[in-house]
N, C-alpha and C positions, 0 to 999 in steps of 0.2 A: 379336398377341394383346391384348385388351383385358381388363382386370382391373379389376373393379369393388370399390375399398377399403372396410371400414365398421371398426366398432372396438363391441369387446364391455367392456361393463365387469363385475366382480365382482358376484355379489349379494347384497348385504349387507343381513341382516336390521335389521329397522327399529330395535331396540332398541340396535344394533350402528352405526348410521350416521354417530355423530361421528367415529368411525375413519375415516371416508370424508375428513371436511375436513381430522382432525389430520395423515393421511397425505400431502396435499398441502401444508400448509404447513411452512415449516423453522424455525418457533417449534421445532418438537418436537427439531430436534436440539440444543439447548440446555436442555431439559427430559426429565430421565431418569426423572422420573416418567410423562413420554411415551412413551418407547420402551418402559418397562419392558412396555404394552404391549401393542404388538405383538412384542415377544418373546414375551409369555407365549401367542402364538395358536399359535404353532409355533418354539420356540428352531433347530430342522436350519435349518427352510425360511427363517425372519428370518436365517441365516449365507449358505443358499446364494444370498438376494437380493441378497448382496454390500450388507444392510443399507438396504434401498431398502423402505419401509413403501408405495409405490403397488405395487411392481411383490409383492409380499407376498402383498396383502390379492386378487390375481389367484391366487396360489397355492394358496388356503388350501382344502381340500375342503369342501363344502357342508353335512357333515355336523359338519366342527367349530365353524362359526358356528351351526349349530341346538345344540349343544352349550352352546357360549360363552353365546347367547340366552337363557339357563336361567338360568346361571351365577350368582347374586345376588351372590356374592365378587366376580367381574369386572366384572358391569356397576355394582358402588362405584367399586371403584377406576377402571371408564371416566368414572362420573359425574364423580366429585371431579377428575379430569384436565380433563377437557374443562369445567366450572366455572372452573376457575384459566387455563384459554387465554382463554373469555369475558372474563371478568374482567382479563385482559391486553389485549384486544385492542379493549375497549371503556371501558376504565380511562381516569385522567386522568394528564397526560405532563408532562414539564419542558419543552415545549415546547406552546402554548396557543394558536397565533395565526393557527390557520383554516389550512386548506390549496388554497384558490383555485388561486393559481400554487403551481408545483413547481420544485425543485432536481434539472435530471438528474444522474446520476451516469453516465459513462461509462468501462468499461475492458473491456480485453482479455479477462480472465478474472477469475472465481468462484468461491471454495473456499467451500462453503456447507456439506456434508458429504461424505460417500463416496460418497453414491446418486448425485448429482452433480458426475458427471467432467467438467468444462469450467474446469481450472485445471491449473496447471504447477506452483505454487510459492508463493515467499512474495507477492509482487504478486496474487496471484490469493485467499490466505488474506485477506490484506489487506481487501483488496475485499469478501469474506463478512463479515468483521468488521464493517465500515463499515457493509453493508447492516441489519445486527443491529444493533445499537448506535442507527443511525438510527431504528428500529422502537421500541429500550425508549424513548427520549425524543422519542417522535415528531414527527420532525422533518419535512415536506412533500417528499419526496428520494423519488424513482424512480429505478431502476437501468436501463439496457441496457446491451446485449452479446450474444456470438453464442451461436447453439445450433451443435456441433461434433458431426457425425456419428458422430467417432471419439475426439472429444476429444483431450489428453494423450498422447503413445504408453505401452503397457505393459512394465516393465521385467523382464529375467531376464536371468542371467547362464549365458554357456554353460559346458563343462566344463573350460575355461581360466579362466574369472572373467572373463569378454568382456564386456562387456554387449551385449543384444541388445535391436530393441524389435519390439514387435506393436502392431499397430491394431484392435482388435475393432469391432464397431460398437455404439453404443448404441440401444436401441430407448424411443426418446422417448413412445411410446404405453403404456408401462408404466412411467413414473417419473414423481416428481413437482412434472409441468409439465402445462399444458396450452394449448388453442390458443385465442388467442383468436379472437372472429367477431365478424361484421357485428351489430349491436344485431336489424337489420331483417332479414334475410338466413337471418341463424345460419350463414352460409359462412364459411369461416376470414378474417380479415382480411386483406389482403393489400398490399403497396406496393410499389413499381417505384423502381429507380434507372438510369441512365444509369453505365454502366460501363465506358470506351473504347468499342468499335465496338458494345457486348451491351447491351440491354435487360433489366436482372435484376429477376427477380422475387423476394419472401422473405415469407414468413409469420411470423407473430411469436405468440411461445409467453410465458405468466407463469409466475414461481415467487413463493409468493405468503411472504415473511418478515415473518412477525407481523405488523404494521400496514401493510406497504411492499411494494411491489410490485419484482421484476426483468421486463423485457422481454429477450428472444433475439430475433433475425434468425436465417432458417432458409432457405437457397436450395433445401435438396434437396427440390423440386417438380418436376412434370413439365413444369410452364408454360417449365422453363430447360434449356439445353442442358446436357450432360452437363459441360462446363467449369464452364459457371457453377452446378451444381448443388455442385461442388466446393468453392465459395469457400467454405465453411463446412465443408467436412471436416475439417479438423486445427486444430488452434492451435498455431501459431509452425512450421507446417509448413511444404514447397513451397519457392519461390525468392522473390525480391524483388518480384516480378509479383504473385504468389500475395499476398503482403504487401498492396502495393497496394490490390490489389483487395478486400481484406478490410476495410481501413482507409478504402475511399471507402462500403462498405456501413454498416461502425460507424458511424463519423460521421455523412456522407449520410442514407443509409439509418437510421441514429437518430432523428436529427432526427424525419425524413416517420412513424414508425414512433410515436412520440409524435403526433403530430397525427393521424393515423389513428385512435389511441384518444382521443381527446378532450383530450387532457394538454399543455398549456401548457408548456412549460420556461421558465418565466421566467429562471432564471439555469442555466447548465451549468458540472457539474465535469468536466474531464477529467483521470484518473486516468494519468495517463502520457501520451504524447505522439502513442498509437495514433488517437486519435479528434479527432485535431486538426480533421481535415475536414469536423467538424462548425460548425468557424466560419464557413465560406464556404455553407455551408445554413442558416446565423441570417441570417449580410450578405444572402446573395440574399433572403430571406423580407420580410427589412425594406425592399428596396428595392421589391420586389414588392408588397407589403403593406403599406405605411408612405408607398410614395413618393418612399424616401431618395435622393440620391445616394449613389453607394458610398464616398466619405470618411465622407459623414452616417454613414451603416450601419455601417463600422466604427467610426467613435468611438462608437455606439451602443449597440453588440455586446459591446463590452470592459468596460464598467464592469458586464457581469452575467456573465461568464466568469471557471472559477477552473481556473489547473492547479495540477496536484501531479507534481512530479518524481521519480525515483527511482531513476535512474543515475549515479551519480559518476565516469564514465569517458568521454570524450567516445565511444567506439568503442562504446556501450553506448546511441548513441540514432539512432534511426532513421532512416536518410538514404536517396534518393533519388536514380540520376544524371539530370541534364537530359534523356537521353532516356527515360527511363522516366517523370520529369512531362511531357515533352510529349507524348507518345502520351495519355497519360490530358488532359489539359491539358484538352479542349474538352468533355468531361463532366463533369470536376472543377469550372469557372468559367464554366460557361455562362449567360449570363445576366447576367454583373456586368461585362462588359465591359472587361475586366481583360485587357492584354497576357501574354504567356507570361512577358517579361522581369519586368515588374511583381509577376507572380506568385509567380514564383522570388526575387524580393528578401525578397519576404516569409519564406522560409525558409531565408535565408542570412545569415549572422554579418555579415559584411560584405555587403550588398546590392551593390557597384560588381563584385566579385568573381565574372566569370560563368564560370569552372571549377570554383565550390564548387558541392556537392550540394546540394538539397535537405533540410533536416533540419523531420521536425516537431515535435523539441521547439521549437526558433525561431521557427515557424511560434504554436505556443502562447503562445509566451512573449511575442511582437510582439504579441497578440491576444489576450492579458489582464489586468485590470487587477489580481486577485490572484495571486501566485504562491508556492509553500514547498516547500521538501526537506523531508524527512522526520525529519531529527533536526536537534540544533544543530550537529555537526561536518558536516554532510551542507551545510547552509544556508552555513558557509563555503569549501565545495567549491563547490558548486553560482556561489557570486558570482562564484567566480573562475574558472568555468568560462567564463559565458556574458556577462562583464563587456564582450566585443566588442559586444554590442546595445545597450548607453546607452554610447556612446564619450562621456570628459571626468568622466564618474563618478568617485570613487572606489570601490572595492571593496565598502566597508562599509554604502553608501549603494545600490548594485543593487537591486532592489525582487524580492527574491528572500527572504523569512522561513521560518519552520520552525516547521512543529508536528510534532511527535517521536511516531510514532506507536505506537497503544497494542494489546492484545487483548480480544475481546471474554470478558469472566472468567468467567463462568455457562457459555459452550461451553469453554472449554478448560480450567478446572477438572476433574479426574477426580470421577465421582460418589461417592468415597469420601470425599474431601475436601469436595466439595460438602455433601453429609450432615455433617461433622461441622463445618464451618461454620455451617452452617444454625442449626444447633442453639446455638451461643455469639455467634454474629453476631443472630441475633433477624430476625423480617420485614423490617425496614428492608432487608437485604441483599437482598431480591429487588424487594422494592417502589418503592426510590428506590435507582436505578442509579446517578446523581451524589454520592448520600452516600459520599465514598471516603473519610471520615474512619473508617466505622468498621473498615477493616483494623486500628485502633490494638485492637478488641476480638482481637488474635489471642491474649494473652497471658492472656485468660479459658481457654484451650485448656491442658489438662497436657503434661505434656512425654510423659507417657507415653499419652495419649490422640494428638497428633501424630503421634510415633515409630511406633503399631501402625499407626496410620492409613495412612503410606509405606510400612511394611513388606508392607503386603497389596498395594497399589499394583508394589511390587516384584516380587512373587510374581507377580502377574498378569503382567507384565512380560516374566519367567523362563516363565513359559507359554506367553505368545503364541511367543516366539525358538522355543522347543522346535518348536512346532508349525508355523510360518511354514517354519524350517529341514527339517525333516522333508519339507516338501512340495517342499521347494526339491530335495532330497537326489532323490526321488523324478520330478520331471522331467528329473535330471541322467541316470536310468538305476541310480540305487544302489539297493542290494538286502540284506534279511540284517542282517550284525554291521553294514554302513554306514550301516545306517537310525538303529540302534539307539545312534548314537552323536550322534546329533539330541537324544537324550534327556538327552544328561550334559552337555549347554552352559549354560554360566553357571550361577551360583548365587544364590540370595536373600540369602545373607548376606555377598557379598563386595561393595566399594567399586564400583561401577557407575558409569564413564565411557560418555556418550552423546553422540555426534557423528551429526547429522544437518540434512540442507540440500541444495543444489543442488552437483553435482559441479563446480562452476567450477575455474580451475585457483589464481584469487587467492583460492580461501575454505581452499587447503593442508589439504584433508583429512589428508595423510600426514604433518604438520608432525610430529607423536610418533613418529615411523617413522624419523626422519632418523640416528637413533643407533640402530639395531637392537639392542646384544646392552645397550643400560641398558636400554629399553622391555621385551625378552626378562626381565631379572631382577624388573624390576616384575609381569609376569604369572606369574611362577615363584613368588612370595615366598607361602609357604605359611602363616606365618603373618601376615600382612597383604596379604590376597589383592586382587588389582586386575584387574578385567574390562570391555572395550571392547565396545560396541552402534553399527554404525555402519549409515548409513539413509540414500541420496540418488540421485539419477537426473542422469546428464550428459545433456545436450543431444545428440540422434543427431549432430548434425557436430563434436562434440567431443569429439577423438582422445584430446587430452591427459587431459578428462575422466575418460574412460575407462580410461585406463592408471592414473590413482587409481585407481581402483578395483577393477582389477586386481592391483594392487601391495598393496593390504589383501589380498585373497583370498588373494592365496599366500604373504602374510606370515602367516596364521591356517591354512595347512594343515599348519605343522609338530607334529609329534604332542604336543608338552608340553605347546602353547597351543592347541590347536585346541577346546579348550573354554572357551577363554578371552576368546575376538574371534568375532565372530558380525557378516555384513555380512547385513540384511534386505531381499529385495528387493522392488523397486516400492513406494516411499514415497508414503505419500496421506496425506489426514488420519485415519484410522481408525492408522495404524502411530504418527501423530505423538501421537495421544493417548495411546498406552502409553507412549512415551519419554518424554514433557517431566513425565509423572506417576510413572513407575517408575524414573528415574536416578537417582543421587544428586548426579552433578555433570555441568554442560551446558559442553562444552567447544566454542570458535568462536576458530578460530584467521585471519583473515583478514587480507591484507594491507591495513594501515593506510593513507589513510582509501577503501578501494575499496567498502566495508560502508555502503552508507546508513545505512539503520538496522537491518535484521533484528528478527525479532520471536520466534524461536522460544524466546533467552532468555528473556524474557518471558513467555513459556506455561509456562517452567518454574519461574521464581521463585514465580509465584501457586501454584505445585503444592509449594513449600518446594524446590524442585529445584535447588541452588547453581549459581552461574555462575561457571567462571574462562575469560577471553578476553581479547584485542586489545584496547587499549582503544581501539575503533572503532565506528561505528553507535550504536547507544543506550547502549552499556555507557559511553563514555565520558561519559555522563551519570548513566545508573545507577547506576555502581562504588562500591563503598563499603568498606573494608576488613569491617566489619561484618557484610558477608551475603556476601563472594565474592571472589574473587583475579582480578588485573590480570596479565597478564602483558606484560612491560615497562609503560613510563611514558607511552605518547603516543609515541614516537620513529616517525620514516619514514627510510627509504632508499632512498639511490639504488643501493648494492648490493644485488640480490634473495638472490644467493647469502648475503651477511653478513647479510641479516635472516635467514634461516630459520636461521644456524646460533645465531646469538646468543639468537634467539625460541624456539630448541626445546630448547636450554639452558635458558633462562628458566623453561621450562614444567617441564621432568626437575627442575629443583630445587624449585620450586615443590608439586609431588608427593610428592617423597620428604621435603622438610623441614616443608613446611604442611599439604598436604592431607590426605597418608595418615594422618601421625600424628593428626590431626584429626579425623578418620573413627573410630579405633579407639581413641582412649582413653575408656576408658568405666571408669564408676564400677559398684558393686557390684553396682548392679541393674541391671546389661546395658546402660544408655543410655548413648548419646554425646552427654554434655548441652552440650559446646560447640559441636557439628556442629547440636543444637539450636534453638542459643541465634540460631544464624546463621542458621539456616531461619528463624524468626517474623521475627528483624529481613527479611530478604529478603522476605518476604510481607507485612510492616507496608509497608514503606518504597515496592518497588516495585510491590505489588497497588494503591495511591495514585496513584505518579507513572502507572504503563504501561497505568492502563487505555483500552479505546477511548470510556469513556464521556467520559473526560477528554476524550479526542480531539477526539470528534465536540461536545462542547461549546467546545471554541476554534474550529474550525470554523463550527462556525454561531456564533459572535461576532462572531469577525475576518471572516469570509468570507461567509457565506449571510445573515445574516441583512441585512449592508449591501448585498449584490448585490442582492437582497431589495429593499430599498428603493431601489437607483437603478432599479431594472425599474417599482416603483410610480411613483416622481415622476418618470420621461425618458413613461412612456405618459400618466397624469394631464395632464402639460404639450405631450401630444400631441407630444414631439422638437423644441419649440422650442428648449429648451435646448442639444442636440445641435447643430442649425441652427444655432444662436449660436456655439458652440464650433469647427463647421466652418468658418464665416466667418472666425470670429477666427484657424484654422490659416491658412486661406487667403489672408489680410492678413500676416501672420505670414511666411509661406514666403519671399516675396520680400524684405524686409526685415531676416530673422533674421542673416543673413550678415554686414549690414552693419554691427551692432552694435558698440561700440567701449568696451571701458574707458580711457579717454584717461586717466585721473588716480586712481592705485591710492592707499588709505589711507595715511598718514605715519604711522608709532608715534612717539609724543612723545621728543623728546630729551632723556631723561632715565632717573634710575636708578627701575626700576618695582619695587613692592613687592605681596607679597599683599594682595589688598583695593583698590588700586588700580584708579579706571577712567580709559578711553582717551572721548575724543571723536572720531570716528573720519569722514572726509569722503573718497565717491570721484566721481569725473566721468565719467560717464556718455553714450556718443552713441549716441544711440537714431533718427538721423534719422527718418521717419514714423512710428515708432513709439509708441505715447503710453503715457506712465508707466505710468499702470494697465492694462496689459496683460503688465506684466512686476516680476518681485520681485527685488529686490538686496536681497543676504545678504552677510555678513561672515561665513568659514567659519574658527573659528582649533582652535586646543589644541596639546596637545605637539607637539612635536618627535621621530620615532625616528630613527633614524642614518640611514637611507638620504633622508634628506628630505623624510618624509612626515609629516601632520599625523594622530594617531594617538594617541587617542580624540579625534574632532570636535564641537564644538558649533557650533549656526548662530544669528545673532544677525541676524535681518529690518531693513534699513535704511532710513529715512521718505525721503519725497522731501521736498527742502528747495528746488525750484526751478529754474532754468534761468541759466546763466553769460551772458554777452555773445553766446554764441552760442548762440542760442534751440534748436538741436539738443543742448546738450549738458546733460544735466540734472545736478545733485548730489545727493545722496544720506549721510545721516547718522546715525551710529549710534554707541551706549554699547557698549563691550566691560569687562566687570568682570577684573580678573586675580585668577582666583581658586586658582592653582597656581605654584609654583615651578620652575625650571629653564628648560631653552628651548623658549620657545614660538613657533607661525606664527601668520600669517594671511593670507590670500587672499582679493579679492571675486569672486562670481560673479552672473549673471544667468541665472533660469528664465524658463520659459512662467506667465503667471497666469490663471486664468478661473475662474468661479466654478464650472464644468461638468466641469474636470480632475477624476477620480477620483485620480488620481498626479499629482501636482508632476514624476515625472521622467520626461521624457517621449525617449525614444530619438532621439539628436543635437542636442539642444536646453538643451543647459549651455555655458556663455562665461565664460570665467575671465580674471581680469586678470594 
């Protein structure tokens, strides 16, 4: 049977048509004067769209937009809406500098809003943020990524507390995306990858965020067989094939997907290590297009490539066995002429090592010239993780940095807060997104205008649980008096602990569950009542996950407390913005340091929503006694069992001595003005440090905007420079081996004093190799006990000439002693060129 597709759209009267654009773009979900509405066109039908303003404005009867069309009330309030999106979207940015070339942005997933299910989590929240954030200071950044048939799976638990998942489908012609086409054609655009033995096809869809564009890849076409109409069915579904092949279309498939639309990617982000494969579609373009040879092309490549990591666990990044790259192997590298072995060294810690996997964080990390973890404790995880790819390094010197990642504040503010911000923060707060000094206006705010302001936040909070649970009650089979007990859950006025996040088994959901009958007495205590909201989704192949969450449910079905613990199922972003705005305290208990950085504290601080946690991921940057409780000090263990019992000790005293009492001492007029006084500090201090406006502005400092410019001056200089650089490896390779430090510095024999400096002389054998091609450094500083030099400083040494043996050069330099105690020092030799983006270049340090 042959079935001929077409697509009908809504008909929306003329007067009515901004509705048409604001509904496609996801400006609006950070503007609740935008939703406001399309609520107001039909508040059932805006619920049953599951909140999706394209798929809505399909629903809405013909007779209520002739209605609406009338309306003088509505069509203001559309005016003055769609006024302030122009005005946003044609305003001027903190970024000014043309947008010729672009910054891809690549990741797995996109948490943009509800309407759009093609996210898992926080990496995927993340990524939505990013894409915002780039839009308010418009930055030159395009996004790709997949369109998932089914996206996510959907969570419910059965009448054991099981989790169970479903896959619905999403119908992509009623949300708000659309396809792009041919300029000349008007046929959908389309681009072809080479994927092991299959020729795949994918159409690419936009979602259009305020100034910035996302692109999807989209296989389910008739042009592909039923497998490969798959690769885009699920995210983080299927086996390791399934992986694959999704991660050569991102990549791949990115790339060509950009160039199809006209778009340049001058420099690429990769957001994780999923879209690695997009280096090997830069290298081939260059060689193809450029000319290069493939050393050229990669030294090319890297100085406009950035990744961002965000696993702290080596079992937490994506590997590959030898026979699953070589099966793909000749689609993956065709073209660049690149051996299988060659290939694989590129994504292996040790390249000589041919039993290790394939990994493509390595594969990134060998192939680019910037790289950062997510927080600062994450950046000394991260060194010390992948410290095997610059072998001779020290730790501290890995070229691995960190920007500690922020949220976007305008979305995850609750609009209750929003409004009353608004109001004591003045335009500046919406206008200039980088002004994060004025968080300091939070103390223009009353305590008693704050305090109603959460408590409504709360209330809504207690109503959603009510009704989420009812519903939940009602697919279990319950009926009668068991419905009607959906309605006495939780209360507005008791202390509100909220845990919610990814069911892993190292973020110890059940860490307050470890001591049952104290946890028991804290939800019995009638007069200082203490009530749990817990919210997260295990990964379908994770059992353990699961038994979390199990283990809440029928810890909450005993009759004293079962009004007291309330688990919500299927966490998205629409659940997370009632919790990070309706808690009173955001509790993240994770094994230290496995927490890169997490962000959902952070959606709660800016909501006044206190934080006590691990002092891990962001918190041990954020923690302040001021705004939120530590539990423990930093400590790790090599006993699992002695952390949880000691950490959930920590945590039980930490509640009954600090928090609760905390919560409930209140003065005459009902406020708890110390629980207050800690909200504003927590909203001063970390709405400043956490936002992503911050973020994305060290971003493009440190990163885009210099990638930026080696993309300008390596094409302006037509890849001379590159050229030059190759050569110079290429002279280099055979000679680097033979390098000799013959004659290490002497420290003067004598007794050294502060202020004191050294005249310092080492000797040098460079056989053909010529001075200036190489830097000798004198690396000293303290001494720590196990014999390392720890904090370093490096002091660059002149060349002072050639000994009796015209190979062996000297080399002389001032050391100041500017510290007491025992000190080192050691010489080393790097790579020099004027073309290195990094001085540290992976097996190319020589230590005397």
């Amino acid at each position: 049977m042959i079935i001929e597709n077409y697509k009908v759209d809504p008909q929306v009267p003329e007067p009515l048509q901004p509705l048409r654009e604001l509904a496609h773009n996801r400006w609006l979900s950070w503007n609740f004067d935008a939703v406001r509405l399309f609520m107001r066109l039909d508040y059932d039908l805006w619920m049953q769209s599951h909140q999706n303003p394209a798929r809505l404005l399909g629903m809405i009867p013909q007779e209520r937009y002739v209605e609406l069309a009338k309306d003088d009330s509505y069509l203001a309030g559309l005016r003055n809406v769609y006024e302030k999106f122009v005005a946003y979207r044609d305003g001027e940015t903190w970024y000014s500098g043309g947008h010729k070339d672009v910054v891809a942005y690549f990741s797995m997933e996109y948490g943009l809003d509800v309407s759009l299910p093609i996210y898992s989590g926080g990496l995927g929240v993340l990524s939505g943020d990013h894409m915002k954030s780039s839009s308010d200071l418009g930055l030159p950044l395009v996004g790709v990524g997949l369109l998932y048939r089914q996206g996510y799976f959907q969570q419910y638990l059965n009448a054991d507390g099981y989790q169970q998942e479903s896959y619905p489908e999403n119908d992509w012609y009623n949300m708000p995306v659309s396809l792009s086409r041919d300029g000349g054609s008007g046929a959908p655009l389309r681009i072809t990858v080479q994927i092991g033995d299959s020729q795949v096809v994918a159409q690419i869809w936009e979602v259009k965020i305020g100034r910035v564009s996302l692109y999807l890849l989209d296989t389910n076409i008739n042009d592909n067989t039923d497998e490969n109409r798959a690769i885009t069915a699920t995210l983080y579904g299927g086996t390791k094939e399934t992986r694959i092949r999704q991660e050569i279309l991102l990549g791949i498939g990115g790339i060509r997907a950009l160039r199809a639309l006209g778009i340049n990617p001058a420099v690429t982000h990769m957001n994780e290590g999923h879209s690695a494969f997009l280096a090997i579609e830069r290298i081939r373009e260059l060689m193809e297009g450029r000319r290069l040879s493939l050393r050229e092309a990669m030294e090319a490549f890297q100085p406009t490539n950035i990744f961002t990591t965000h696993t702290p666990v080596p079992a937490g990044n994506e590997r590959f066995t030898v026979e699953l790259i070589e099966k793909y192997f000749p689609s993956i590298a065709d073209g660049l002429g690149m051996s299988l072995d060659d290939f694989m060294a590129l994504g292996r810690e040790d390249p000589e090592d041919e039993q290790e996997h394939f990994c493509m964080t390595v594969l990134a990390l060998r192939l680019s010239a910037y790289n950062n973890a997510v927080s600062r404790l994450h950046g000394q995880v991260s060194r010390e993780m992948w410290q095997a790819i610059w072998p001779g390094l020290p730790e501290h010197e890995i070229p691995i940095t960190s920007i500690t990642n922020g949220v976007h504040v305008r979305n995850w503010l609750s609009h209750d807060m929003l409004d009353l911000l608004d109001r004591y923060f003045g335009p500046r707060f919406y206008d200039e997104p980088t002004y994060l000094e004025i968080w300091d206006r939070i103390d223009r705010v009353s305590d008693e205008e704050l305090w109603r302001t959460h408590e409504r936040r709360k209330e809504r909070l207690v109503a959603l649980s009510r009704e989420r649970l009812r519903d939940q009650y009602k697919r279990r089979g319950m009926t009668g008096s068991q419905l009607l007990t959906a309605d006495e859950v939780l209360s507005p006025y008791a202390l509100t602990i909220s845990f919610a996040r990814r069911f892993a088994s190292y973020k110890r959901a059940t860490l307050l569950f470890r001591d049952p009958d104290r946890l028991y007495r804290l939800l019995t205590d009638n007069d200082r009542p203490v009530q749990l909201v817990f919210s997260g989704k295990a990964h379908p192949h994770d059992v353990p996950g699961k038994n979390l969450i199990k283990e809440i449910v029928h810890f909450a079905a005993q009759p004293e407390i079962r009004s007291k613990i309330v688990f919500l199922e299927n966490y998205d972003i629409g659940i997370a913005k009632y919790l990070v705005s309706g808690a009173d305290l955001w509790l993240n208990t994770p094994r230290r340091p496995m927490e890169a950085s997490g962000t959902s504290g952070m959606k709660a601080a800016i909501n006044g929503v206190l934080n006590c946690s691990i002092l891990d991921g962001w918190w041990a940057e954020g923690y302040d006694p001021s705004h939120g409780w530590a539990i423990g000090g930093g400590e790790e263990y090599d006993d699992e069992v002695e952390q949880d019992e000691i950490e959930s000790q920590l945590l039980y005293n930490l509640l009954e001595q600090e928090i609760i009492p905390t919560y409930y001492e209140r003065g005459q007029d009902g406020l708890p003005r110390e629980w207050i006084r800690r909200m504003k500090a927590s909203m001063r201090n970390l709405g400043k440090a956490f936002s992503s406006q911050r973020m994305l502005v060290e971003y493009a400092e440190k990163f885009y905007l210099p990638a930026l410019g080696n993309y300008q001056r390596m094409t302006a200089e037509k890849y001379t420079g590159i050229k030059d650089l190759t050569a110079y490896f290429g002279a280099l390779d055979g000679e680097w081996d033979s390098i000799r430090i013959v004659a290490a510095p002497r420290v003067p024999d004598r007794d050294l004093k502060v202020g004191d400096s050294m005249e310092l002389t080492a000797s040098i054998r460079l056989g053909a190799v010529k001075p200036e091609s190489v830097c000798v450094e004198i690396y000293h500083g303290t001494m720590n006990n196990v014999g390392e030099i720890e904090p370093a400083g490096r002091v660059k040494m002149d060349h002072a000439g050639t000994t009796d043996d015209v190979n062996v050069h000297q080399y002389t330099a001032t050391v100041k002693c500017d510290r007491a105690g025992r000190q080192g020092l050691a010489v080393r030799v790097l790579p020099k060129h004027p073309a290195l983006t990094s001085e540290f270049v992976p097996g190319y340090v020589i230590w005397g």
